[in-house]
C-alpha positions as CSV (number, residue, x, y, z in Angstrom):
1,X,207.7,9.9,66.2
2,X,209.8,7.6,68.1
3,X,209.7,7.3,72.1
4,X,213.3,6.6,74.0
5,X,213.6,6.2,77.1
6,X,217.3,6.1,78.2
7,X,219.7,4.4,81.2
8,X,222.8,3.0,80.7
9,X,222.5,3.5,76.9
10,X,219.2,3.2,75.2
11,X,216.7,0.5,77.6
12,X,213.6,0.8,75.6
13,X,212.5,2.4,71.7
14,X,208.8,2.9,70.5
15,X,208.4,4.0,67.1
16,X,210.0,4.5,63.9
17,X,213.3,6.4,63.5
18,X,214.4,6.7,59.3
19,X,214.0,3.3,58.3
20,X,213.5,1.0,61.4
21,X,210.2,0.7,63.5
22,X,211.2,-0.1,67.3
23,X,208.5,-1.8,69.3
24,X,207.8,-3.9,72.3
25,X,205.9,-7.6,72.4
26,X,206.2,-10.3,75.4
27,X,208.8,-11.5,74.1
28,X,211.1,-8.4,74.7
29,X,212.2,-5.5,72.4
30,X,212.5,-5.7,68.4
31,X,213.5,-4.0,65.2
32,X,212.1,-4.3,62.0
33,X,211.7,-2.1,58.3
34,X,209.3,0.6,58.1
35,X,207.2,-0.3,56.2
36,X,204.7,2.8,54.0
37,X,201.5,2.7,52.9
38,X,201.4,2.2,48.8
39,X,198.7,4.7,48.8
40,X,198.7,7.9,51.2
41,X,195.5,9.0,49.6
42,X,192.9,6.0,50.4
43,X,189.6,7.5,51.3
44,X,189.6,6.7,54.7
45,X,193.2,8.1,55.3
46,X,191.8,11.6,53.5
47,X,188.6,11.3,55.8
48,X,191.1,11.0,58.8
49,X,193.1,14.2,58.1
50,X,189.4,16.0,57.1
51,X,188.3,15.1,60.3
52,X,191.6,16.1,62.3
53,X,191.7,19.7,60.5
54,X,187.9,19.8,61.2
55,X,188.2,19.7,65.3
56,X,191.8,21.7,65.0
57,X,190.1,24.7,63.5
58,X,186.8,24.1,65.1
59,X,189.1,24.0,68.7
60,X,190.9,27.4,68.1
61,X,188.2,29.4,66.2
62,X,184.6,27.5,67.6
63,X,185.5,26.3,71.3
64,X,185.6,29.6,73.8
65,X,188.6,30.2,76.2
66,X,186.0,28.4,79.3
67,X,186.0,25.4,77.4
68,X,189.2,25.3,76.4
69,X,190.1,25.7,80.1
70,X,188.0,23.5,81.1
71,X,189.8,20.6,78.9
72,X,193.3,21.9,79.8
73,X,192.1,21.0,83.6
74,X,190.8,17.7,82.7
75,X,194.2,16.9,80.8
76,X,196.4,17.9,84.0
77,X,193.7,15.8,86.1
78,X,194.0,12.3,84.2
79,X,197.2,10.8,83.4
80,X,197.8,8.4,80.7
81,X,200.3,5.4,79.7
82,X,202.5,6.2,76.5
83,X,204.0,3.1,74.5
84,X,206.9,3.0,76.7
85,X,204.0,2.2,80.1
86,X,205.0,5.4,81.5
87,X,202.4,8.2,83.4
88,X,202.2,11.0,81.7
89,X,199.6,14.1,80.4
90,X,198.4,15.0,77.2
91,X,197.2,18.5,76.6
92,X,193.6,19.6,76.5
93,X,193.8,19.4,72.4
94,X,194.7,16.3,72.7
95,X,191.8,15.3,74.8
96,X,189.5,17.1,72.9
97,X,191.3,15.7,69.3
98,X,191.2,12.1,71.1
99,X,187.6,12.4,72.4
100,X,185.9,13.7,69.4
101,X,188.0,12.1,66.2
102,X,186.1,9.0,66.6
103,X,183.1,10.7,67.1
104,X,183.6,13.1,63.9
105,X,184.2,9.8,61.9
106,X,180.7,8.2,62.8
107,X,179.0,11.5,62.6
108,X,178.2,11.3,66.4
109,X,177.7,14.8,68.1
110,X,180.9,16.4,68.7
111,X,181.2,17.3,72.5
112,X,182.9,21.2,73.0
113,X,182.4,21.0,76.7
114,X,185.3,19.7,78.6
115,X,184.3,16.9,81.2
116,X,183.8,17.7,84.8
117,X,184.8,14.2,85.6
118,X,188.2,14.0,86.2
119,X,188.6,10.1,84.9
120,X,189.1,7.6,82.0
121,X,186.0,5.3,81.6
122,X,186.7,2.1,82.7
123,X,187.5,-1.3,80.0
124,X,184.9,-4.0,79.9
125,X,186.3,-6.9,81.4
126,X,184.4,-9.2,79.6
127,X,184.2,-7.9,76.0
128,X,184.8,-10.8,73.7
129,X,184.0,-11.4,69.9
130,X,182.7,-14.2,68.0
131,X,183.1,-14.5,64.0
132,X,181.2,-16.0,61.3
133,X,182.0,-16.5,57.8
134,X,178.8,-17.7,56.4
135,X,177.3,-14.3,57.8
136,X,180.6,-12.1,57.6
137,X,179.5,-10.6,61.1
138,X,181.0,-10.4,64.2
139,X,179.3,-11.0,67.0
140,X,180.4,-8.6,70.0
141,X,179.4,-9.8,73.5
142,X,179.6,-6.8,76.3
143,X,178.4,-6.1,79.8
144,X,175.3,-4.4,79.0
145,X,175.2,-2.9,83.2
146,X,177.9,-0.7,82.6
147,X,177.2,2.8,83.3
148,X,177.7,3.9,79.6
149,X,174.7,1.5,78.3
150,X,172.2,3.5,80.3
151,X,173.4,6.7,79.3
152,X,171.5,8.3,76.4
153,X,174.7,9.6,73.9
154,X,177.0,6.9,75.4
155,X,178.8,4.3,73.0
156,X,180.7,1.2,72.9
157,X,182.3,1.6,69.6
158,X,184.3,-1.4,67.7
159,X,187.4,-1.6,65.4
160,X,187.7,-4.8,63.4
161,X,191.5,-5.6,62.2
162,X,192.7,-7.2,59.2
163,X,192.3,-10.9,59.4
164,X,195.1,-12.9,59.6
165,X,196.7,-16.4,59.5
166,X,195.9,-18.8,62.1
167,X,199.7,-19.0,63.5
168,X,200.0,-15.5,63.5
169,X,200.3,-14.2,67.6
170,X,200.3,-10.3,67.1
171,X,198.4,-7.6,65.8
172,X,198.1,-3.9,65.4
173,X,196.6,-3.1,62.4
174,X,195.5,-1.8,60.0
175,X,191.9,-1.7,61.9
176,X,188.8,-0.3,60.2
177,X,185.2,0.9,62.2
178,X,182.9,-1.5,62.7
179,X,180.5,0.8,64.5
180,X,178.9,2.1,67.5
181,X,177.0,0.5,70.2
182,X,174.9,3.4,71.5
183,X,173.5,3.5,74.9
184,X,170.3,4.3,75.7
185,X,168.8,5.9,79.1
186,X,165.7,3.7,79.6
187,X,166.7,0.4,78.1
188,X,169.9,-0.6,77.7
189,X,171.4,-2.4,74.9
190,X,171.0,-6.2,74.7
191,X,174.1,-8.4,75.0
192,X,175.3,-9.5,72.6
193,X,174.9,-7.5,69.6
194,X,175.9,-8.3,65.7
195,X,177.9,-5.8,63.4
196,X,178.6,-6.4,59.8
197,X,182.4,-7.1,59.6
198,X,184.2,-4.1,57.4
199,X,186.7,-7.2,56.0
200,X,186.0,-10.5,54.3
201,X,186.2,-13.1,56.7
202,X,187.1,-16.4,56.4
203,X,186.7,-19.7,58.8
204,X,189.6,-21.0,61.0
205,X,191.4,-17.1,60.2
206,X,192.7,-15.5,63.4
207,X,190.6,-12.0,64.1
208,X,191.4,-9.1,66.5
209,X,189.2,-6.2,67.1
210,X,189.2,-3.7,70.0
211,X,186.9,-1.9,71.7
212,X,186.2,1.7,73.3
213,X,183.8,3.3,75.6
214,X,182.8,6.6,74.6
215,X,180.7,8.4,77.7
216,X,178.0,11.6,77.2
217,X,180.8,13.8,78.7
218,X,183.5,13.6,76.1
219,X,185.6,10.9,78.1
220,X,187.1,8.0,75.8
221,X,188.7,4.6,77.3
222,X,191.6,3.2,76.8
223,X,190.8,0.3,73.9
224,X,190.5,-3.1,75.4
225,X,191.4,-6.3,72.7
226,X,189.7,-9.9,71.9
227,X,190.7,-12.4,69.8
228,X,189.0,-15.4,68.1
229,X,189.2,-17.9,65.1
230,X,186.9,-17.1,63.1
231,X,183.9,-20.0,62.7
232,X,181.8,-21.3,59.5
């Protein structure tokens, strides 16, 4: 689905509309093909729409009408940016698809309970990534004080992307799982920690991967980005 947001004409497009794919980088606006996947039935992209009719269902036939409220209220609490950088609301669903995909994916427990908290978990500000290809690991560096590393059913969870080029500037996907950092209530995971990269790696490559923060509670973080050439 494409998002317009309109002026004096048409000032900004995110998303794809027929055959065109609108976007946004710091250079400006752009245009280019659509591009589809050669196979829509990969196992991951058949484990992603498992996992979304999983928590649909399990949200309308599982969830009772308290916590269904009680994620409606967190969802008209929190706002959100949309690819456009505009505030806006998702629904409760949303929140609860959003909160608990990632968790169905990694076979994490899936959280019913709406969060009390009425607020997105803070980015790490100094998340950064280091590469090897002699290893193919990545090495993810965190701050290990943040609340969600002392918090038993807390994690830091990791997306590696596609490697790319060394010239190339921009990324956003595809991005596979690299795995979760858990926190734990009486010692907190070590900085930094090591993760088995889910593609082949190889030295002087350009590497992206991103990071969330998933909390006890249900709340997810916005991702927060590193990128690194990737070493020997």
């Amino acid at each position: 689905m494409a998002l317009i947001k309109f002026g004096g004409g048409v000032v900004q497009m995110s998303g794809s509309i027929a055959g065109n794919t609108f976007a946004r980088n710091r250079y400006g606006n752009y245009c280019r093909a659509r591009t589809k996947p050669v196979n829509p039935q990969t196992a991951r992209q058949t484990s992603i729409r498992s996992g979304m009719a999983f928590l649909t269902s399990r949200w309308g036939q599982t969830l009772t009408a308290v916590q269904r409220t009680a994620w409606n209220l967190y969802a008209s609490s929190v706002t959100m940016t949309n690819r456009l950088g505009e505030t806006i609301n998702l629904t409760g669903f949303n929140h609860y698809i959003r909160s608990n995909m990632i968790r169905k994916q990694l076979a994490y427990t899936i959280i019913d309970d709406g969060p009390v908290l009425f607020e997105i978990p803070a980015g790490d500000p100094v998340f950064s990534i280091a590469g090897s290809e002699a290893t193919q690991e990545v090495t993810v560096s965190y701050d290990d004080t943040m609340d969600w590393a002392t918090e038993t059913g807390s994690y830091l969870v990791v997306y590696a992307g596609q490697p790319q080029n060394a010239q190339r500037n921009f990324f956003d996907g595809p991005w596979k799982v690299m795995g979760g950092i858990a926190g734990v209530d009486a010692a907190p995971p070590a900085s930094p920690a090591t993760q088995a990269c889910p593609f082949v790696i190889t030295e002087l490559q350009r590497e992206w991967c991103y990071a969330r923060i998933m909390r006890l509670d249900g709340r997810l973080s916005a991702p927060f980005r590193n990128n690194i050439f990737i070493g020997a």
